[in-house]
LOGUKE-855872 format. One record per residue (C-alpha): x negated, y negated, z negated. Coordinates in steps of 0.02 Angstrom, whole numbers, plus 32768, in hexadecimal, padded with zeros to 4 digits. Example, Ala and Ser with C-alpha at 12.3 -4.5 7.8 and 13.67 -1.06 7.14 Angstrom:
<recs>
7D9980E17E7A;7D5480357E9B;
</recs>
This chain:
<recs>
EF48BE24EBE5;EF39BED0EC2A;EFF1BEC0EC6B;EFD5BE18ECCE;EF37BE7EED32;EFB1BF10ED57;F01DBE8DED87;EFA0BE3EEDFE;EF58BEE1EE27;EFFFBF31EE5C;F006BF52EF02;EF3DBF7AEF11;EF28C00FEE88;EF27C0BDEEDF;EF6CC167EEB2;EEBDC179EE56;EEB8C0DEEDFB;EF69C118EDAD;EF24C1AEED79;EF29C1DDECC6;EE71C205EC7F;EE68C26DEBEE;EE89C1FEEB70;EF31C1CAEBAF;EF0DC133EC04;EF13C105ECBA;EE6BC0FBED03;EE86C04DED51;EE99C020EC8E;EE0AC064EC4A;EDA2C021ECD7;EDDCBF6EEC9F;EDB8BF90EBEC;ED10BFCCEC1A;ECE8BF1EEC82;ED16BEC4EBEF;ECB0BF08EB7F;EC28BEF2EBEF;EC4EBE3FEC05;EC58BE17EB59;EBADBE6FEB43;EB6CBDFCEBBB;EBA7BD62EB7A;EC2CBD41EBE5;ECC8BD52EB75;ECE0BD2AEACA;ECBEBD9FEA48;ED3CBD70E9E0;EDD2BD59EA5C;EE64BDCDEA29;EF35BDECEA30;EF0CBE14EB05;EEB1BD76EB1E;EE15BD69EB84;EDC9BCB6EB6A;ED2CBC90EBD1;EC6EBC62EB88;EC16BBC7EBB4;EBB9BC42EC37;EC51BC8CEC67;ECAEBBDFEC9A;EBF1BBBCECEA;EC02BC52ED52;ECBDBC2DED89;ECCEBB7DEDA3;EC02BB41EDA3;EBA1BB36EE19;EB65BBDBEE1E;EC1BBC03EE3B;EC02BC47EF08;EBB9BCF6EEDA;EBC8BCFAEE10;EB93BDB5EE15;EAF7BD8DEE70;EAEFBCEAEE02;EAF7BD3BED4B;EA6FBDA9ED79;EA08BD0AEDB3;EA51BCB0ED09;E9F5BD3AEC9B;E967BD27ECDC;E947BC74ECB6;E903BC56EC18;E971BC07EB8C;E93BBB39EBA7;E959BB65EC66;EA03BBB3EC36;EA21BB28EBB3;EA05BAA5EC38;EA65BAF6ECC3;EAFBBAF6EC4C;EAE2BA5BEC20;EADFBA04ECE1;EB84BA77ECFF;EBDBBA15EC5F;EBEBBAAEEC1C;EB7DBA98EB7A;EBE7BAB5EABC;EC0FBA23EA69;EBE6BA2AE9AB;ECA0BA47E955;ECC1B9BEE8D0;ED16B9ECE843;ED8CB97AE7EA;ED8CB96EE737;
</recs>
């Protein structure tokens, strides 16, 4: 995943953001690894997604295509601060509410 946002990022990243840091990674890099730990942390990514792929959250599909999708910085702040049935309901008007998974026998 990290090589499609270099990809994207390409002709935007400075002399600075190339720079190694002391572990040996570019500092654009560990920036990016940094925001996605803090997004999972707040709920945005799943925990659980793996082999370079970022897969959104319930709240993090609200936040992008929702409609709380104009600011969605601003908006997750707002988001946290409603209480759970608020959230719950919210999610729910957006269609954005899980389904219960059916397992076959």
């Amino acid at each position: 995943m990290l090589r499609e946002v270099k990809r994207d990022l390409e002709g935007r990243l400075t002399p600075y953001d190339r720079a190694d840091i002391k572990s040996g990674t570019e500092r654009w890099q560990k920036t990016a690894d940094y925001e996605v730990l803090q997004m999972r942390q707040e709920g945005l990514l799943q925990p659980d997604s793996h082999d370079g792929v970022w897969a959104l959250t319930v709240k993090g599909k609200l936040l992008l295509e929702g409609p709380m999708a104009e600011d969605p910085a601003k908006n997750l702040r707002r988001f946290k601060q409603l209480s759970p049935e608020k959230q719950a309901e919210l999610l729910e008007l957006a269609g954005l509410t899980k389904k219960p998974k059916i397992h076959d026998k």
